[in-house]
Every structure is written in C-alpha cells, then in structure tokens.
C-alpha positions as CSV (number, residue, x, y, z in Angstrom):
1,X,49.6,146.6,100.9
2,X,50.4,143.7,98.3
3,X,48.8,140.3,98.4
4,X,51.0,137.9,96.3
5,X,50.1,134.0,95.4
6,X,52.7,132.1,94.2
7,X,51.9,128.3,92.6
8,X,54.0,126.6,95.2
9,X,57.3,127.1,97.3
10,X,60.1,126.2,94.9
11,X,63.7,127.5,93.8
12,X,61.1,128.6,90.1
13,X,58.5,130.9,92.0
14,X,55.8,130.8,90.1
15,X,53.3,134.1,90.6
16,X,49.9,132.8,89.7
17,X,48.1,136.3,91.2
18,X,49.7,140.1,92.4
19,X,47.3,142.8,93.9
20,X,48.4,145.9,95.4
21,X,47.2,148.7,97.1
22,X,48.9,152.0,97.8
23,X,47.8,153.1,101.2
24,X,49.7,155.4,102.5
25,X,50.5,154.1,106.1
26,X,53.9,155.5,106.3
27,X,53.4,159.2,105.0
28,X,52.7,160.7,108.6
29,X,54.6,158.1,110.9
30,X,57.8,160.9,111.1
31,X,56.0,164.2,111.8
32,X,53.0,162.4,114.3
33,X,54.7,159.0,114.9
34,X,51.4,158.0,114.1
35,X,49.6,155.6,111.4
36,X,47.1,157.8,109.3
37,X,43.5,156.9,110.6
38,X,42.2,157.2,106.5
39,X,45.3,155.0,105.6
40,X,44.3,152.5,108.3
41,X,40.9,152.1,107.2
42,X,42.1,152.0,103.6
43,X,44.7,149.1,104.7
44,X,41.7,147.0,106.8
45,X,39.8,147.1,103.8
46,X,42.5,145.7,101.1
47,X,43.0,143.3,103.9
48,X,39.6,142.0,104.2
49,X,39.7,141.3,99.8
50,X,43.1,139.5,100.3
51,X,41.6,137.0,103.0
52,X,38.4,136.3,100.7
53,X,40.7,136.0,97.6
54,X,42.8,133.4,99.8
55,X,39.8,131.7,100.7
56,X,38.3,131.2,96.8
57,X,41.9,130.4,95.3
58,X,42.3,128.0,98.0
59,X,45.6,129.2,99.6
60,X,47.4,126.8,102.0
61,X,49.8,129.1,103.2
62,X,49.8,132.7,103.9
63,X,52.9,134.5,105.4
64,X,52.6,137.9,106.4
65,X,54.9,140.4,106.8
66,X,55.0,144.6,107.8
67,X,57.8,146.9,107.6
68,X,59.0,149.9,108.3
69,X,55.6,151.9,109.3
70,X,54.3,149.3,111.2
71,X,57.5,149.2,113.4
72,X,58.1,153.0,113.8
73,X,54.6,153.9,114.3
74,X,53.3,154.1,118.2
75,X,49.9,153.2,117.2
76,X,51.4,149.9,115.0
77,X,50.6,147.4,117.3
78,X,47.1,148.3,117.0
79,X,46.9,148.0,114.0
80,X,48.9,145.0,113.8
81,X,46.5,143.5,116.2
82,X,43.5,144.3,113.7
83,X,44.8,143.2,110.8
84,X,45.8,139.5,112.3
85,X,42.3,139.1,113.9
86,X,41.2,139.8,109.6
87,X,44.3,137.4,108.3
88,X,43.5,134.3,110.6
89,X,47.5,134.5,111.2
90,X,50.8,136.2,112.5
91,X,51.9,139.0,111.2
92,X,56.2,138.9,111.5
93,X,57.1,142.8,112.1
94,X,60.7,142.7,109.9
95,X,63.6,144.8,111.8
96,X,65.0,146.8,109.8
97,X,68.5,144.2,109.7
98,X,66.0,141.7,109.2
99,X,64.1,143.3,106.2
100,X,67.5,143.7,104.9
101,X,68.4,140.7,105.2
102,X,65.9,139.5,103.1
103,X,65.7,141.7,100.7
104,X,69.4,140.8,100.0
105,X,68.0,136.8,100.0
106,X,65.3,138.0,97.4
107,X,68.0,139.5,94.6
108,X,70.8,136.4,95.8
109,X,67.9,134.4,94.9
110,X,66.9,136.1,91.4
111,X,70.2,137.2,90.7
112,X,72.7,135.1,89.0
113,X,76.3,135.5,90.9
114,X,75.6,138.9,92.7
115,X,78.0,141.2,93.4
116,X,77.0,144.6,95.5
117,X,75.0,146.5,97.5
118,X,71.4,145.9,97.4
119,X,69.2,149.1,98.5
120,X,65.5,148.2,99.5
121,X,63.6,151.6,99.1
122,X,60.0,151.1,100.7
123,X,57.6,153.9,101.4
124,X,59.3,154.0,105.3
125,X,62.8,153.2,104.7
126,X,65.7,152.0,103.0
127,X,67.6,148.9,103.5
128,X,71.6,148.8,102.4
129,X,73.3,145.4,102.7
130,X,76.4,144.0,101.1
131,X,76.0,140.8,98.9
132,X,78.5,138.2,96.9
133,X,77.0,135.5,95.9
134,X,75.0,133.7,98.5
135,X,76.9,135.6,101.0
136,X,75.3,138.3,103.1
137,X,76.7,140.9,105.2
138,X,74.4,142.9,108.2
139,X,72.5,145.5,106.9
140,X,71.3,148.6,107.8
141,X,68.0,151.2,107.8
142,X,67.7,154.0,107.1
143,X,64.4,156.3,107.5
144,X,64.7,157.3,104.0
145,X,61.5,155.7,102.2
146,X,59.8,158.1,99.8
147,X,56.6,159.2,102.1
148,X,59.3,158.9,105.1
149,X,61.3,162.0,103.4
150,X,58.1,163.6,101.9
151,X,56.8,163.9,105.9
152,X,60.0,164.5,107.2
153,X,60.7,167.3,105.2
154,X,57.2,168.8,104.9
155,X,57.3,167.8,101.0
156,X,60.4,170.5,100.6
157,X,63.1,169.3,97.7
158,X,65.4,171.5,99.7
159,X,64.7,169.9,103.2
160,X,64.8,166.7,101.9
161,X,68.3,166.9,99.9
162,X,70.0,167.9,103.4
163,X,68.2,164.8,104.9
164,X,69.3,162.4,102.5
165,X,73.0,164.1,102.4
166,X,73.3,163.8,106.5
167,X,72.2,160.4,106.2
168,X,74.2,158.8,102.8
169,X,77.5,160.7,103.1
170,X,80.2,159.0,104.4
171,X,78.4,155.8,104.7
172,X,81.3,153.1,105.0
173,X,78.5,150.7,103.5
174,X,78.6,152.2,100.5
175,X,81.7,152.5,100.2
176,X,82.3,149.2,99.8
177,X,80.5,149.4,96.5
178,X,82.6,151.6,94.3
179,X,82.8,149.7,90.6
180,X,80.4,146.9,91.5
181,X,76.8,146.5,91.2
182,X,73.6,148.4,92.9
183,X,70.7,146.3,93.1
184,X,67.6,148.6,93.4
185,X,64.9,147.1,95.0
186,X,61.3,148.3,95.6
187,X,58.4,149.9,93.9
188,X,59.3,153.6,93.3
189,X,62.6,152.5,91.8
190,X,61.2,150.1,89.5
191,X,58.7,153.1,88.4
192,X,61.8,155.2,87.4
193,X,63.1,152.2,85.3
194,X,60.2,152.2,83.6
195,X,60.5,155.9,82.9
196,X,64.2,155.2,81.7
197,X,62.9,152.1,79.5
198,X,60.3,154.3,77.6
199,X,62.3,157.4,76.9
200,X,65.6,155.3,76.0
201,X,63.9,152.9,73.3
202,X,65.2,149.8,74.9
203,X,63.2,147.0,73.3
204,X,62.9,144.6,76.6
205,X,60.4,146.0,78.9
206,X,61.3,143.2,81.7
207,X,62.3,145.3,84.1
208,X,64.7,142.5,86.4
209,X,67.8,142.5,85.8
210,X,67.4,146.1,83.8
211,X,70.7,147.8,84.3
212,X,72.2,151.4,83.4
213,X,75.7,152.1,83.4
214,X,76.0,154.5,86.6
215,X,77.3,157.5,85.0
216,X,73.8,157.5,82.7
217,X,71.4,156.5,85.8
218,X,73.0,159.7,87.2
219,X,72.4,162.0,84.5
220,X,69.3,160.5,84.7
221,X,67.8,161.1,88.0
222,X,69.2,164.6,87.9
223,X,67.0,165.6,84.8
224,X,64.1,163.5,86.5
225,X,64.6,166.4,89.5
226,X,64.7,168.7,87.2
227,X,61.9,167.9,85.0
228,X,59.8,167.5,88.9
229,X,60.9,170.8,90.2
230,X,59.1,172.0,86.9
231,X,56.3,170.1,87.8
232,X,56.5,168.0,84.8
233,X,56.5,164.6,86.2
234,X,52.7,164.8,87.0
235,X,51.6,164.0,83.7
236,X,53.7,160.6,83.4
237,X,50.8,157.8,82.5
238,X,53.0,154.9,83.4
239,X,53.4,155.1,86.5
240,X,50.6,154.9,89.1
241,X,49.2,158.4,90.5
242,X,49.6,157.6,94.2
243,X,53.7,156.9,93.2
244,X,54.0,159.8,90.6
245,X,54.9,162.1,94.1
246,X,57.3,159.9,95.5
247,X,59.2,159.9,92.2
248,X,61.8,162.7,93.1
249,X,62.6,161.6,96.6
250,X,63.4,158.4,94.8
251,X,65.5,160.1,92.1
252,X,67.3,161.8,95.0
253,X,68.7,159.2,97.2
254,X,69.4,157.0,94.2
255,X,71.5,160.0,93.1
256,X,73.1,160.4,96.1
257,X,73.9,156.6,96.2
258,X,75.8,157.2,93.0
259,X,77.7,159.7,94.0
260,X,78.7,157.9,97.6
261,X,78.9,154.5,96.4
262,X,80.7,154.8,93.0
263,X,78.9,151.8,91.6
264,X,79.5,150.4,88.3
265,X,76.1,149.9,87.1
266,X,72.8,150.1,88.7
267,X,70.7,147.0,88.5
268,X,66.7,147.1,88.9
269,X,65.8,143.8,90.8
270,X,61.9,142.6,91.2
271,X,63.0,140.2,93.7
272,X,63.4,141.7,96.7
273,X,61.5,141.0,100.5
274,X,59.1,138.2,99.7
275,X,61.1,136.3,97.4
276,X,64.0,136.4,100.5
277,X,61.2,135.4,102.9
278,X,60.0,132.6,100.6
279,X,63.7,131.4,99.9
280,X,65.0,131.1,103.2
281,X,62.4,128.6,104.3
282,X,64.0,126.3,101.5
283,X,65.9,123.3,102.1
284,X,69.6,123.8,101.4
285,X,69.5,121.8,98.3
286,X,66.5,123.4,97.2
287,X,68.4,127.3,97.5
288,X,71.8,126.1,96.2
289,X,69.5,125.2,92.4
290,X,70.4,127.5,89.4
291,X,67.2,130.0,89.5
292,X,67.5,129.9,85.5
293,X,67.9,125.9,85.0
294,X,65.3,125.2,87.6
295,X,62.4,127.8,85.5
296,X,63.7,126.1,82.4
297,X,63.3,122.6,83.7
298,X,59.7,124.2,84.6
299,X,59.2,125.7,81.0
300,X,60.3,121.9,79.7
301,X,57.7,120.1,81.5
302,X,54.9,122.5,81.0
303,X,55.2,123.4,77.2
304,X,57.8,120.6,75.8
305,X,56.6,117.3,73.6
306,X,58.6,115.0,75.9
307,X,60.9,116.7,78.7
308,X,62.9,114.1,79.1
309,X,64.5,114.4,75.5
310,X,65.3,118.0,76.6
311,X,67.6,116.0,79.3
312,X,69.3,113.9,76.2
313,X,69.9,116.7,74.6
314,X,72.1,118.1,77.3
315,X,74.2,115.1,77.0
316,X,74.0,115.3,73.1
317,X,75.7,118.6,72.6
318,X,78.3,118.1,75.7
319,X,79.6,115.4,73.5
320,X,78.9,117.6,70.6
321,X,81.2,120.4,72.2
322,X,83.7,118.6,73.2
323,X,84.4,116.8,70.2
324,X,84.5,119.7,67.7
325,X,86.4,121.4,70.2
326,X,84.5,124.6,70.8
327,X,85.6,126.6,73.9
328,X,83.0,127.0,76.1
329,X,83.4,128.4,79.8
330,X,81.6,127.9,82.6
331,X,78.8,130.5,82.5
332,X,78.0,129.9,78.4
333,X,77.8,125.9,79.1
334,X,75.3,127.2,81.5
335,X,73.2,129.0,78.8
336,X,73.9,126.2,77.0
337,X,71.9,123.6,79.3
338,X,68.9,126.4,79.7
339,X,68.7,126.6,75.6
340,X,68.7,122.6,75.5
341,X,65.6,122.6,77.9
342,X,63.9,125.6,76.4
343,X,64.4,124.3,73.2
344,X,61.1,122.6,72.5
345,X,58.8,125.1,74.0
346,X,57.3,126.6,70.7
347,X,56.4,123.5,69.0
348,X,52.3,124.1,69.6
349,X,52.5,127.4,67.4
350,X,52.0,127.8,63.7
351,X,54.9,126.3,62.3
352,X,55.4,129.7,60.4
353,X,56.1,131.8,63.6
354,X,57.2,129.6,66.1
355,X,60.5,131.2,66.4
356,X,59.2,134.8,66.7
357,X,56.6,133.5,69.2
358,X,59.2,131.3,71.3
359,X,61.3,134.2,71.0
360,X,59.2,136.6,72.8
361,X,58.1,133.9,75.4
362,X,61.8,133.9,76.6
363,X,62.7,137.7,76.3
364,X,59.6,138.2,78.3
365,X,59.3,135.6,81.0
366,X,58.5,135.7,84.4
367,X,62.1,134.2,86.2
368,X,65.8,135.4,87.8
369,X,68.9,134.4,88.1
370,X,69.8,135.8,84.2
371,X,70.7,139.0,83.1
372,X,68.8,141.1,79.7
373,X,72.3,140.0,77.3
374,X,71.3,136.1,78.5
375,X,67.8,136.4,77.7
376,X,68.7,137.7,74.2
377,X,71.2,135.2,73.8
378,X,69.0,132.3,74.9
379,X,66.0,133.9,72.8
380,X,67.4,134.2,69.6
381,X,69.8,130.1,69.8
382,X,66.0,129.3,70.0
383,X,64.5,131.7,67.5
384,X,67.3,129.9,65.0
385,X,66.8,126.6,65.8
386,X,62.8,127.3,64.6
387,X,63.1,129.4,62.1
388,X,66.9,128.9,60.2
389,X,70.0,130.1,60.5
390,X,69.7,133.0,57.7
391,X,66.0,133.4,58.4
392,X,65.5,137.6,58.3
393,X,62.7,138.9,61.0
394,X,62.2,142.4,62.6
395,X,62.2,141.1,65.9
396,X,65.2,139.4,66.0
397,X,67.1,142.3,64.9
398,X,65.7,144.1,68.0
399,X,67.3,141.4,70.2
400,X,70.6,141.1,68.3
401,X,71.3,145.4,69.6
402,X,71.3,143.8,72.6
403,X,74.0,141.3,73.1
404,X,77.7,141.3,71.1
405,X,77.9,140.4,67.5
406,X,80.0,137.1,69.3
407,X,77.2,135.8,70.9
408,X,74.9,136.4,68.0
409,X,77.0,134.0,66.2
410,X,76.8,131.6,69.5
411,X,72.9,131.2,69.5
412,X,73.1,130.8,65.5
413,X,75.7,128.4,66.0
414,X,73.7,126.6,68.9
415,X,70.6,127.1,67.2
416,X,72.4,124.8,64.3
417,X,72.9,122.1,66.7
418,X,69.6,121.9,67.6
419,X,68.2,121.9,64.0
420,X,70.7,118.9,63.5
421,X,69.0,117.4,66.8
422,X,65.4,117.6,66.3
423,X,66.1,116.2,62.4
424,X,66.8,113.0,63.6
425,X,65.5,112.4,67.3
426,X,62.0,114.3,66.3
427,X,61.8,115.3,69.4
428,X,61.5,111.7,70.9
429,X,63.5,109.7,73.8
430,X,66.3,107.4,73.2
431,X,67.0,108.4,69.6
432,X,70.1,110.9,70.2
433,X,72.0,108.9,73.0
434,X,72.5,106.7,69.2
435,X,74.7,109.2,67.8
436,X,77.7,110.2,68.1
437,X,80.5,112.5,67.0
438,X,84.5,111.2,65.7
439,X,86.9,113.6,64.0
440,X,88.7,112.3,61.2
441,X,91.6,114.8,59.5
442,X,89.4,118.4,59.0
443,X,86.0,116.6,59.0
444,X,83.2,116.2,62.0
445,X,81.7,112.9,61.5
446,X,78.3,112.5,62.7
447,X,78.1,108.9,63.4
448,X,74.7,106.8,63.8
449,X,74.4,103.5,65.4
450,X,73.3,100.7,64.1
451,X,69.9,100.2,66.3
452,X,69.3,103.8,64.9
453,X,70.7,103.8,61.2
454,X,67.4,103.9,58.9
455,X,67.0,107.2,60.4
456,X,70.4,109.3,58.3
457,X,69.4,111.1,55.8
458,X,70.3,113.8,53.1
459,X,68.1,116.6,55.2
460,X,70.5,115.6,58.2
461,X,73.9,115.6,56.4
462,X,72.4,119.0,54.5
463,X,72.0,120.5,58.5
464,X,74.9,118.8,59.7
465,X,77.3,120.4,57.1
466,X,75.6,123.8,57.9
467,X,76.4,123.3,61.3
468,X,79.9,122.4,60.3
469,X,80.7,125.2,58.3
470,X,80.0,127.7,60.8
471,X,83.2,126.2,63.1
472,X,85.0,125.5,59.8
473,X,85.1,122.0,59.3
474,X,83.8,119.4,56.6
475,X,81.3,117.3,57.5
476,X,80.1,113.6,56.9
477,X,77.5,111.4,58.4
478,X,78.8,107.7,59.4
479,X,76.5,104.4,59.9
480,X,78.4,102.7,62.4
C-alpha cells in the first residue's frame, strides 16, 4: 500500500510526500485464492492514515488504483468495497494489459527516447510490454510477482525456477528485446539495484535511470541466488525486512529475462504505474514536453535570480555555437538548453562551494527523462561555470569516472561559456541579447553593442580568451 502526493499534475512531477506499507495482500491469493485476513486488516489501517494525511495536506485529488491481488483474489471485491467506503472515492481495479499499459506510460514518461521491454514486477504479477518512444505495444501478465511465486511454490527455490521457466521461455515478447533495453520497474527490483550500487562503488545512488550492462546484471543475480540459498541475504540492512524474502524470486525471473530476452542493458526505472496513470490524463501538449527541460524550467523558477535570463541565455549560446562552429547534435543541444536553465541554481550558497553544492543538487535530483552519463555531464558544465575551469575537487573527479573524457571537456568547455555569460549580463535581463559573436581570420570576436558598451572589460576578454582557447581560436572583444 503506498500513498503518494505529488505538488500538482504536470509533465515535472513533483513528489512533495511518499508513504508505504508492506502488507502482504498478495502472498496467499495463489494457494487459497484468497486475501490474508491479517493483511486486510493491516491494508484498512494504512488506509485510514492515508485519508487523514489527505485531509491535513489538503489534497484535491486522490486517484486510486489496485493490482494484481485485488483482481485475482475471490474475496477482492470485498475488500475493494471497504477500502472505498475509507477513501471517499473509486478505486480503478488495473487489468493486467491495463497495468501494463501504464507502467510502460510511467518509464515513456521518465525515460528519455525509450527503447525496450519494460517488466513491472509487483508483489502479484509481472507486466511485459514493448515500448519505442511514445509508442506502446499490448502487454501482458504474468502471475509471477515475488509473494505470487513465494505461495505458488510453497517458498521452494526449486519449485519456483520450474514456474518461472514454464512461464518466460519462449516468450515471443521477449524476444523482441534481444540488444535493446530492459526497463525494470517495481519495488523488489529497485532493492536489488541498490544492492548492486553498494557492493559495485558506483558514486550516484539515484537509482532511475541506473543501468548494468546485461552480461554483469546476470552474473549478478546468479551470485544474489547463491548468496540466498546460503541464507546470506538476511542480513542485508538496506533493504527493508518484509522485501529481504522476496529478493531471490526477484533475482530469478530477472535472470531468466536475460537469458530469454538477450537485452543489452538492464535499466532500473522509478517511474513506473502512477507516473503512467498521472501522465495519461495530460493534455497532448502537456505529454509531448521534454521531462528534463520541463524539471529544469522548474529548478530555474524556483532557485534562479531571474528565470527569464536563463531563457536569454539559450539564445546566447545558440548564436555562440553556431558562430564558432562547434558541432553539436541533437541530443547534446538538448543538454545544452537544460545546463542554460540550470545554470543559476547555486547562486544562494557560499560563494566558496557553490559548484560542489550545485553539483550535487543535479547528480541527485528528483526528475526523468535523462540518463546517469547526462546527469554527470550537466553536473560538472555547471560545477565549472562556479567554480573554474582548472578548479581541482574530490567530488568532481567522482563524476568525471562517469561520463567519457569527451564530454568532460564538453561541460568544461560549456561551463566557459557560461563564466563568459554571467561576467557581463550578472545574471540580469536584456544584457546578453547586446552581444554578439563575428569571426574575423582565426579570431572569435565577442562584439558588444553600443546601448551595452561600458559593460567590456579586461575580466571579460581574460574569460572570453579562455573560452577561446579551449576550441582553438584567438579571441578579441569588439564595441560595436
């Protein structure tokens, strides 16, 4: 059971609260077809907290939703019945095509150009649908949840292998996925990223968008059943008791995915059935935003000194781009535009830290649509512009293992650009759309108007032939 507030219903969810309780409604519902009575009671009771914590934050909307117990379970619409006479509203019993459906939404949504199969693993099921891009194929269900196979096979590693196997081999939907991407979706999956995260060292503990190159998430799972049938997962302190048992049957079918499906890498995804939900009742224009522009364009209002100077600067370095004839494709103009309206978000900290702080703010925020090599990409162009081009810092060195040593010298060389920016605009409206760029012979001029001349200065040329230097070319700063 999981009560989840969000600040509004925009393309930038916005989670302002997240409760859940583990219940256990599913772990009987194959060997009795029943909902456990002690699991009911349990799931009444978190009910009756989420209504009164709607009431004091002043909800306007709740949307509820039950899965895969709820709809196998004979005694379900009993319960169903309760718990909407404690909500004050419908409660939408998903299909299992539907709850596919929308868990594919949810990663289309949070994922930036996806490409795969999505699996949904839930405590009852597990959803498989094929994605690209917005575009979403039917799904299906299977009864493979973790407390689903724990009941089915009577908590046997043995039973439940031939279970999973009957159900995942030969599979034409997963098929389709050999050498692209599997998006893992849902709780106990997330719990063995976490597990991967800690033991591998990986400096980012954001777990969407974590990926592992298939061959390793396979050697991985394996030892995870290895380590269980030892009994040596019981111990693990980061994961929550109640989900410590469901662990293996998690590492199983996610093992057997690999070997069915072929995937290329295995991608963890927190977006998943309520982010879907919450997406498709969007306008069109509303879903077809960039997830990343539209949290950055959130960041920029919230923390920036004037947002709209964030929007000038856009325009500033298109021109700059195109003048000093960078090459730039599609998706790093994109990055680009995010970095511009991220760019000001540190200015509130001590001036001596505000790249390390800004840079953990973006490494470790709450939004989709962008992948881990992004974040680091888009954290350090902004670390620079703060803190200098040859500025040395233990964190940033973590976040440069992360991306290619070509886009390290991208965000340097966009974080030079934005040093050259903030120098003459401080930060302020209607300064930069004064400046412009010319090329004459091997020099980049940097050429101010007239209505904006008093502001050149030596500081500026000093950053502006920094700048230069980086993409080989003299500098010279020009009052028109």
């Amino acid at each position: 059971m999981r009560l989840v507030v969000y600040e509004g219903k925009t393309r930038n969810l916005s989670a302002i609260f997240n409760e859940k309780t583990l219940c256990g409604l599913g772990r009987e519902v194959q060997s009795t077809g029943l909902l456990a009575p002690d699991a009911v009671e349990k799931a009444l009771a978190a009910l009756k907290r989420f209504k009164a914590l709607c009431r004091i934050m002043r909800v306007e909307e709740v949307h509820a939703i039950a899965t895969a117990a709820c709809r196998d379970a004979s005694n379900g619409p009993e319960f169903i019945a309760k718990a909407e006479r404690i909500c004050g509203c419908p409660i939408e019993i998903l299909s299992g095509a539907r709850e596919a459906k929308l868990s594919a939404l949810g990663v289309a949504s949070g994922v930036y150009k996806a490409d795969g199969i999505v699996g949904d693993l839930g405590g009852g099921s597990l959803e498989l649908v094929d994605v690209r891009g917005h575009r979403i194929r039917n799904g299906l269900t299977l009864p493979l949840g973790g407390l689903a196979l724990q009941d089915a096979s009577k908590k046997s590693l043995k039973k439940a292998e031939k279970i999973v196997e009957e159900k995942i081999v030969g599979l034409p939907q997963l098929k389709a996925g050999k050498g692209r991407n599997f998006y893992a979706v849902g709780g106990t999956w997330r719990a063995l990223a976490r597990i991967h995260i800690i033991q591998s060292g990986y400096p980012l503990h954001v777990m969407h968008g974590y990926s592992i190159p298939a061959p390793d998430a396979l050697d991985f799972v394996k030892r995870l059943r290895r380590l269980a049938a030892n009994n040596i997962l019981a111990d693990i302190e980061t994961v929550a008791d109640a989900r410590r048992p469901l662990l293996t049957y998690a590492a199983l079918v996610l093992e057997y995915i690999i070997r069915v499906a072929k995937p290329k890498t295995i991608v963890f995804s927190t977006f998943g059935v309520r982010e879907g939900l919450l997406y498709e009742m969007l306008p069109e224009r509303e879903q077809q935003k960039d997830g990343l522009i539209s949290a950055a364009e959130a960041l920029n209002a919230l923390r920036s000194r004037s947002p709209r100077h964030a929007e000038e600067l856009i325009g500033w370095t298109d021109r700059l781009v195109r003048v000093a004839g960078l090459r730039e494709n599609e998706d790093e103009r994109r990055l680009r535009h995010a970095a511009c309206l991220l760019s000001d978000i540190g200015w509130r900290a001590h001036p001596d830290y505000r790249g390390e702080q800004t840079l953990n703010i973006i490494t470790n925020a709450n939004f989709g649509a962008i992948s881990h090599h992004d974040r680091a990409f888009l954290a350090l162009a902004i670390f620079y512009r703060y803190a200098g081009l040859n500025a040395e810092n233990e964190a940033p060195e973590l976040v440069r293992a992360l991306i290619p040593h070509a886009m390290v010298e991208r965000a340097k060389l966009l974080g030079a650009m934005f040093r050259v920016a903030f120098l003459i605009s401080a930060a302020q409206t209607g300064v930069l759309p004064h400046t412009h760029f010319r090329n004459q012979a091997r020099k980049l001029l940097l050429v101010f108007d007239h209505k904006v001349a008093d502001l050149a200065a030596d500081r500026i040329g000093n950053r502006f032939r920094q700048f230069a230097k980086l993409i080989g070319r003299g500098s010279a700063i020009v009052k028109h």
